[in-house]
N, C-alpha and C positions, 0 to 999 in steps of 0.2 A: 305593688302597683304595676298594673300592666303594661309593657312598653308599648308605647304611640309609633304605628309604620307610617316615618316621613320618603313621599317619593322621589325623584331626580327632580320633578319638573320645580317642588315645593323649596328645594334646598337652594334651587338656584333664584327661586324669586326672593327667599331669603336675604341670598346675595346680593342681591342688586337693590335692596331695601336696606343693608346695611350701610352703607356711607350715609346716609339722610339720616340712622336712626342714633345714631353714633358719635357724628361727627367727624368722622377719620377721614382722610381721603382714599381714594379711591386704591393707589396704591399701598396705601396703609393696610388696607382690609384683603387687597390681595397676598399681600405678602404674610398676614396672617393665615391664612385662610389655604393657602401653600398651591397659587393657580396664577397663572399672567395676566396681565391687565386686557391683553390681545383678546382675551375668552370674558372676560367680562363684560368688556364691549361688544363683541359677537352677539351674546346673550342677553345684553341690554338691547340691540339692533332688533332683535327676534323678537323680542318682550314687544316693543313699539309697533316693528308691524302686525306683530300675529295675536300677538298676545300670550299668555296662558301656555299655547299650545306651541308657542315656535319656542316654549322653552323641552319639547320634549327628544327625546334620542333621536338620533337620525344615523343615518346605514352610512358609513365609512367607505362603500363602495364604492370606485370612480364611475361617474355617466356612463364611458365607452371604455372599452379597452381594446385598441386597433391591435395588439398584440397578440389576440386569443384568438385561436386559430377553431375553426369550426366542428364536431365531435367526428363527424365525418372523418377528417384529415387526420385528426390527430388517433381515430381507431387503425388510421393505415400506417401512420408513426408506429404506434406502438405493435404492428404485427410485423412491419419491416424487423424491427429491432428483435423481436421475439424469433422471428426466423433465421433471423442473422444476428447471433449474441455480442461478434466482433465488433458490429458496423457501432458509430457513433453518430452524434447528430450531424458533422460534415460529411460522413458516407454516405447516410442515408438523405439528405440534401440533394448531393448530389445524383444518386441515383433517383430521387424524383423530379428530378431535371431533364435527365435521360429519355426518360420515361414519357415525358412530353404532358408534365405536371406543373405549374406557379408552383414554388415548394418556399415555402415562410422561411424568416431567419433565420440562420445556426441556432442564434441564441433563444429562441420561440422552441425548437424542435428541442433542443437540451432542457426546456423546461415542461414542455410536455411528455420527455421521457421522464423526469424526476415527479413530477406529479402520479406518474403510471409506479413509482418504486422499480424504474428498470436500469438505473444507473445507481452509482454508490460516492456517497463524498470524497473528494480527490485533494490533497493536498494542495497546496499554491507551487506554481512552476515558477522555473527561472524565465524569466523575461527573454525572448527567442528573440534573436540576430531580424532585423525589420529586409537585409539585404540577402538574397539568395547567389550567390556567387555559381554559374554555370556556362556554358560556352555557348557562343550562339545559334551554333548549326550544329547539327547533330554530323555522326563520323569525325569530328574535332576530337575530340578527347572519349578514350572509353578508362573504366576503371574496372579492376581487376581483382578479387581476393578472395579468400578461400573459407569456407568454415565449416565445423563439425557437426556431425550428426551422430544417429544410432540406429542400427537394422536389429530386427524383429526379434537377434538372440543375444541382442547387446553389443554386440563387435562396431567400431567404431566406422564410420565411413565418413568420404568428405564432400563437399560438392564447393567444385571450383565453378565461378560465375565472372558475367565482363556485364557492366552493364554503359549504356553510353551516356556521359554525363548532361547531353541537352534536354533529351528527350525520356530521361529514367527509360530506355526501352533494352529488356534484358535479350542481347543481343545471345546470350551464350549460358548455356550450364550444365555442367559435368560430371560425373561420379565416378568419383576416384579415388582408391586405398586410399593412399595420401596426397597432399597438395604439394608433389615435388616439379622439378621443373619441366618434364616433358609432358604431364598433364598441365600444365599450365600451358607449353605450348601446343597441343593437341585440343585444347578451349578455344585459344585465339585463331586457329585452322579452320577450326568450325564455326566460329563467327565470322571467321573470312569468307569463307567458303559461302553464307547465305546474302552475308550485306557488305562486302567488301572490307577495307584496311579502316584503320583509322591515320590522321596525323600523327595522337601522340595516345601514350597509353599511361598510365597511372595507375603507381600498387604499393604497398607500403615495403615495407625493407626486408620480408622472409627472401631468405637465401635461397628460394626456387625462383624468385623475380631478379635479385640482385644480388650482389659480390663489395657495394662499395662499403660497407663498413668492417668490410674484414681486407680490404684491399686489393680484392681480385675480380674480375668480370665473368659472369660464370655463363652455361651453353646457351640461356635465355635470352639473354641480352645480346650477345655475339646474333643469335638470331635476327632478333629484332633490327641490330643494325644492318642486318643483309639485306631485308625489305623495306630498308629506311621509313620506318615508324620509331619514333623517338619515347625513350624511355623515361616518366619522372615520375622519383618518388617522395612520399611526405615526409613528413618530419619525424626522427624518431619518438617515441611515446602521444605520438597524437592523430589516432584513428578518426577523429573528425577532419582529417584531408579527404577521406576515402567514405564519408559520412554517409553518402547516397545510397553506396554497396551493405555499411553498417545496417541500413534501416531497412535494406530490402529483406535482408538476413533475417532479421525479426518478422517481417512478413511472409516469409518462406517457411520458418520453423512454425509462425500458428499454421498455416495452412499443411503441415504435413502432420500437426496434431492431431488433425481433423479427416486425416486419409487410414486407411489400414497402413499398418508396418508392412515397409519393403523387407523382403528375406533375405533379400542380396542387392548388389551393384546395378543386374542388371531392371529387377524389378521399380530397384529407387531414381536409374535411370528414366524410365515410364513413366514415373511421377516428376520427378522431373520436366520433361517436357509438356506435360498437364497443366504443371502449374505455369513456365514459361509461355504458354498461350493464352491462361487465364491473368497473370499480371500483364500481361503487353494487350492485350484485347476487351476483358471482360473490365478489368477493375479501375475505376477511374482515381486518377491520382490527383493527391490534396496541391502540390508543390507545384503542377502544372495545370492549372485552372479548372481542375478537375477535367481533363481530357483524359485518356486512356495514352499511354506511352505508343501506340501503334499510329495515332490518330498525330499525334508532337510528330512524330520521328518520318510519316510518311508524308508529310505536308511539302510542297512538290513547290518549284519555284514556277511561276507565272508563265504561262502559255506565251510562244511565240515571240523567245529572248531573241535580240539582237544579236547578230554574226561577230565571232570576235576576229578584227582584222588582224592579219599577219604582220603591220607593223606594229603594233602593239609590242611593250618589251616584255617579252615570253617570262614565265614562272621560275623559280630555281628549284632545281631537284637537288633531292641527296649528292656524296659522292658516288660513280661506279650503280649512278643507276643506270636501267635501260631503259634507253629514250628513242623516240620513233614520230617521224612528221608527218601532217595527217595533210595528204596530197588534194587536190581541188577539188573532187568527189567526195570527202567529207571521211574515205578509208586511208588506214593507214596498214602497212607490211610489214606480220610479225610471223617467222618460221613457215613462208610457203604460202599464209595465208593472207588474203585482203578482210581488212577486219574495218565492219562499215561503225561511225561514233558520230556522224551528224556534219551534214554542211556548214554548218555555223562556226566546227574548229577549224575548218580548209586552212590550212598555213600553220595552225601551231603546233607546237611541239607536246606531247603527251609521253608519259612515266608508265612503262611497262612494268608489272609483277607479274610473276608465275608462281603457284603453289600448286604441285602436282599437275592435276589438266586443267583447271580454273589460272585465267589469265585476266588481270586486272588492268583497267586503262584509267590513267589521272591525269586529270588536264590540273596542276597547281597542287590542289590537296583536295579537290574534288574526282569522286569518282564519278567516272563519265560510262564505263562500261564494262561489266563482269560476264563472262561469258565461257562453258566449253565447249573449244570450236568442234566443228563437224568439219572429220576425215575425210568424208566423200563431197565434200564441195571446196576449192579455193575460195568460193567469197564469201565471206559472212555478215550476212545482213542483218539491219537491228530488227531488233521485237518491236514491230509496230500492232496495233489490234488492227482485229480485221472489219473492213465497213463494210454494215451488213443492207445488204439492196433488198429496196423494197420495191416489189412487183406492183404494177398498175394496174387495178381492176381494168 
């Protein structure tokens, strides 16, 4: 005998004919029938108003989806990411931010890369720390650490880095055989030398930074307290003190993946400074609102501060620093020279450093003024920019 094709619309008026034809209640018939009562009433509602026809399939599709981003957008998603196989959907967010784009939700762009097949299924993470722990002002605190690399014939090289913990801005980085203590301090010279000292420095416990768990103080640290910048370090076995330096490390190694091999020191130096321009400038960091480290770190404190009076009770310096009072002209006399730092300090007292011919002026633990003097004039005035006159037709 031939089988009889029953449709969807038939089985369901079926349905709703069985309780009358039966006897059973309504629940009786669903629970045979293996469907919720919720759906048979639906389906009785449809039957009443429409009849016949409201019993037939209907699209599963929601009305709207304010979520779906237009093909447009989502063709520029997917070429961003094609061109740049690193960036993820918060890079590439933010660069169309940048860019002077409305850019959809992380979690929109994460899904229209997964529909493109250009990301891959990832594990479940651990649940990330909700508070970021960082200093407020940048030159507070920098961090300091060292890690390995490889040049072009396999021979190991290193690159010593400081980077400053407010502003992630890599203030410094270095290549060097190894990460012993004179390259360590010949990094902090060179980030002195462009953006001043810091308060305090931060580096985990390698014996080219420190001496105390073997019980001695070694030529680092002796430094360091000469130009009273204060030394601390983490905890042992726990690299997430020093976290920020960790992470950059991982961003440093993709990006040299992505360069040719340096042959030597001086060529990995090159790149080096490549990259120190492109992570402080080009690349906007997740940690800090997606600003670029350059953009955190040069963020200027507000025009036309108030003069700090001379009775105010003045800053405390190190021991056996060199201190110098900034007379009512706004300069103060260091070796011969009138060294100008602003009307506003007139009366107080300011924290001399020297490193070589760069002479460093701090008013507390802010640096007020980095400068090397010019031999052929006693006075030295600040860098102001020049106003530029405009002629009168």
């Amino acid at each position: 005998m031939a089988l009889k094709v029953v449709s969807m619309e038939e089985l369901k008026l079926q349905l709703l004919l069985e309780p009358a034809q039966t006897g059973e209640s309504v629940a009786e018939v669903c629970r045979r029938r293996g469907i919720s009562r919720a759906s048979f009433y639906r389906y009785r509602q449809r039957f009443l108003e429409e009849g016949t026809d409201g019993l037939a399939a209907r699209s599963r599709r929601p009305s709207s989806s304010p979520c779906r981003i237009e093909p447009a957008r989502e063709l520029e998603i997917v070429n961003l990411r094609r061109d740049h196989p690193r960036w993820g959907a918060r890079r590439i967010r933010a660069e169309l931010a940048r860019a002077g784009v409305s850019p959809p939700a992380v979690s929109t762009i994460h899904q229209a890369l997964k529909r493109n097949h250009l990301v891959a299924a990832q594990p479940p993470r651990p649940r990330k720390a909700r508070k970021r722990f960082e200093r407020d002002r940048a030159n507070d605190l920098w961090q300091i650490d060292a890690t390995q690399t490889r040049l072009a014939d396999g021979q190991p090289a290193w690159v010593l880095d400081i980077v400053d913990d407010h502003a992630r801005f890599l203030v410094a980085a270095l290549a060097c055989p190894s990460p012993t203590g004179e390259a360590a301090w010949a990094c902090l010279m060179r980030a002195g030398a462009d953006h001043g000292l810091p308060r305090q420095l931060l580096s985990d416990n390698h014996v080219s930074f420190t001496g105390r768990l073997f019980g001695h103080q070694v030529a680092f640290e002796r430094n360091l307290a000469g130009i009273g910048v204060q030394l601390i370090n983490a905890a042992p076995s726990h690299p997430q003190t020093i976290g920020k330096l960790e992470r950059l490390h991982r961003t440093l190694k993709e990006w040299l993946r992505d360069q040719p091999q340096a042959r030597n020191l001086a060529e990995l130096q090159t790149l080096l400074d490549r990259f120190q321009t492109h992570y402080n400038h080009e690349r906007p960091h997740q940690g800090i609102q997606d600003q670029t480290p350059a953009e955190r770190y040069r963020q200027q404190a507000p025009p036309n501060q108030p003069p700090i009076p001379a009775s105010h009770q003045q800053p405390t310096y190190p021991p056996r620093s060199i201190l110098r009072r900034v007379m009512s002209n706004g300069a103060f006399c260091y070796r011969r020279r009138h060294i100008h730092v602003g009307n506003r300090f007139a009366g107080a007292t300011v924290r001399i450093v020297e490193i070589g011919d760069l002479i460093h002026a701090y008013y507390g633990d802010q640096l007020i003024r980095s400068l090397i003097p010019d031999p052929t004039h006693l006075y030295q005035p600040s860098e102001r920019p020049r106003r530029t006159r405009t002629r009168k037709p």
